[in-house]
Legacy VTK file of the C-alpha trace (Angstrom):
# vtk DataFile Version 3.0
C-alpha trace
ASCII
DATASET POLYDATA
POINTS 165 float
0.000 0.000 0.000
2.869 2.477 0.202
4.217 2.389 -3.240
1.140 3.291 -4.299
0.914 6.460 -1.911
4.212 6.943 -2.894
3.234 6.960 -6.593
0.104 8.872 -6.246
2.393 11.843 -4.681
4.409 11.990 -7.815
2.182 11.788 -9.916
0.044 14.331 -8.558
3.186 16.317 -8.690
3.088 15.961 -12.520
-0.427 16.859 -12.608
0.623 20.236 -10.929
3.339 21.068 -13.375
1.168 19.979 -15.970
-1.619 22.537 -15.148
0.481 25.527 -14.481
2.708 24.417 -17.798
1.984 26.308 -21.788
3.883 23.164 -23.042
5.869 20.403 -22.347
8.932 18.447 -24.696
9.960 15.471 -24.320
13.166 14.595 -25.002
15.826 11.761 -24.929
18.489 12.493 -22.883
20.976 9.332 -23.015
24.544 9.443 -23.725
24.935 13.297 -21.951
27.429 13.353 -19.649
26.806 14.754 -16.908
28.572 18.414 -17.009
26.578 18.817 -20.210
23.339 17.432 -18.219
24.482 20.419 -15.604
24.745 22.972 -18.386
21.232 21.705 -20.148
19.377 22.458 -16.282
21.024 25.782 -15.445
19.764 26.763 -18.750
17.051 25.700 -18.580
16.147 26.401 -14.528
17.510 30.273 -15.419
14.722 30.094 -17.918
12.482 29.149 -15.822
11.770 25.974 -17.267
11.672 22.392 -15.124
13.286 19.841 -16.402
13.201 16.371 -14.807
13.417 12.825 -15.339
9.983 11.011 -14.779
8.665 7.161 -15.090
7.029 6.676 -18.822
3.909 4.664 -16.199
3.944 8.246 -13.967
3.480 10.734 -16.413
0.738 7.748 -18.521
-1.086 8.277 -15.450
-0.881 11.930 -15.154
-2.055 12.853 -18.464
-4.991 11.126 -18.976
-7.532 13.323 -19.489
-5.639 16.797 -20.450
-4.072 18.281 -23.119
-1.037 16.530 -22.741
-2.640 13.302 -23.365
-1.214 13.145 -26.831
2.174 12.128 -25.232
0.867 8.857 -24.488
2.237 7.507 -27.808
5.241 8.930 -27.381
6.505 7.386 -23.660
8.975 4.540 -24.637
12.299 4.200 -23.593
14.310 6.876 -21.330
12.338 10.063 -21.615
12.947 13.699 -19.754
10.088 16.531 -19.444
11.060 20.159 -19.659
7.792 22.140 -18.575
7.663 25.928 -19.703
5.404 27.742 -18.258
5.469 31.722 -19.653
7.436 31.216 -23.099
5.883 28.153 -24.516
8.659 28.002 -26.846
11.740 28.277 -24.078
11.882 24.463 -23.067
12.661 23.817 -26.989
14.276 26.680 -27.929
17.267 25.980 -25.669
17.115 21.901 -25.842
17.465 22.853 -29.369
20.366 25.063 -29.184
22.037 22.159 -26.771
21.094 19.487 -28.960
23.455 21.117 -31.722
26.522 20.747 -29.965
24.932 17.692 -28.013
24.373 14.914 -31.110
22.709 12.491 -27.982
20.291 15.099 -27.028
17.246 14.270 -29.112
13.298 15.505 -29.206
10.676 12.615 -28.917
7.369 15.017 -29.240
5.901 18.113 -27.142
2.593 19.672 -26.579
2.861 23.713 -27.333
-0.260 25.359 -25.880
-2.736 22.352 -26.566
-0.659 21.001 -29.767
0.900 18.011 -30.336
3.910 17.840 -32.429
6.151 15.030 -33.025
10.533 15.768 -33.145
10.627 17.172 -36.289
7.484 19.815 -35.153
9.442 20.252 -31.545
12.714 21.260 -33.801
10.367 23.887 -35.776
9.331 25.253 -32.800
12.521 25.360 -30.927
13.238 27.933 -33.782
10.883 30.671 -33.537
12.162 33.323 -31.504
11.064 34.333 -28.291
8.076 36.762 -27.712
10.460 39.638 -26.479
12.823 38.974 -29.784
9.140 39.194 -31.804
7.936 42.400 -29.904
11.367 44.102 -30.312
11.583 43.171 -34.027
7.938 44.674 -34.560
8.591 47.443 -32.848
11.712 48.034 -34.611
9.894 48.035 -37.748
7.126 50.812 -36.668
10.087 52.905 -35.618
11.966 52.687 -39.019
9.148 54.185 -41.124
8.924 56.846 -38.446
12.154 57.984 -38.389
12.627 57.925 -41.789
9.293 60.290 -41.800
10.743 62.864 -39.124
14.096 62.842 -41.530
11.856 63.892 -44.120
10.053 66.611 -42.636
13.733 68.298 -40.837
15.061 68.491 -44.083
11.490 70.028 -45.971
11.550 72.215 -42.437
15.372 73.131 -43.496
15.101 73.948 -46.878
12.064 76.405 -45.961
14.067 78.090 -43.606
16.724 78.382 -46.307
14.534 79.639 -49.171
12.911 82.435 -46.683
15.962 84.276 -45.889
LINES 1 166
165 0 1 2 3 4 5 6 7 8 9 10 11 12 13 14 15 16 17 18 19 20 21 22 23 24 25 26 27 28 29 30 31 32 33 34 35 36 37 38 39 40 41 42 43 44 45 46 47 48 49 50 51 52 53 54 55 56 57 58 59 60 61 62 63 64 65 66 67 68 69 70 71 72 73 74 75 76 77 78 79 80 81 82 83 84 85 86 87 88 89 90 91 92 93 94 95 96 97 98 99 100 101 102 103 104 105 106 107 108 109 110 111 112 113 114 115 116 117 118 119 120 121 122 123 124 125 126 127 128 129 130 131 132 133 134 135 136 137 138 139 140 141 142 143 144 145 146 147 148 149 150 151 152 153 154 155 156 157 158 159 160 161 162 163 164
């Protein structure tokens, strides 16, 4: 009767990060040593992403019943989770960026906000950039035509000033 409490607890911890999370990738992690293991989860913790190692029967368990559930098909063999839970990309984006250095590093799926996506999705969505990137680029586009606009107008204001004396 106590390994099942003790199961229950985690996965009921799952079930936490799961409801709090905007997506989740799975990945396979074997073959990292473990300073590049260290590297991938200071990353990924400064992110603010968890990543953690979790029975394939815990997280089957967990699942059932949410968005996540698509993942089902996916838990074979060693698997880690990286929850994100603000930048639904973050968990992928870096994995990805570690994964190019890090040949053993490889995406099995992921669920981005309600989506399921198998590795070669994940590795699509590892490459958009972050929301703050996006916002900056956008705004850096409104400001262009402005500035080019104000340019525009100095020099029209200039060459008035010029032609009146």
């Amino acid at each position: 009767m106590a390994k099942i409490e003790q199961k229950q607890v985690i996965v009921n911890e799952i079930k936490e990060k799961l409801e709090k999370a905007t997506s989740v990738v799975m990945v396979d992690a074997r073959g990292l040593t473990v300073e590049q293991d260290t590297a991938l989860r200071k990353q990924l913790r400064e992110a603010g992403v968890d990543y953690k190692v979790y029975k394939n029967t815990m997280v089957h368990f967990a699942i059932q019943g949410t968005q996540f559930e698509g993942l089902d098909a996916y838990l074979s063999g060693p698997s880690t989770f990286a929850f994100s839970y603000e930048d639904a990309a973050a968990g992928a984006s870096i994995i990805n960026k570690v994964a190019k250095d890090v040949k053993e590093l490889e995406f099995k799926a992921g669920v981005v906000e309600g989506v399921l996506y198998d590795a070669a999705g994940m590795k699509v969505i590892a490459d958009i950039p972050s929301r703050d990137v996006l916002l900056s680029k956008l705004l850096g586009s409104f400001k262009s035509p402005m500035s080019s606009f104000a340019r525009v107008i100095d020099q029209i204001a200039k060459k008035g000033e010029s032609a009146a004396e």
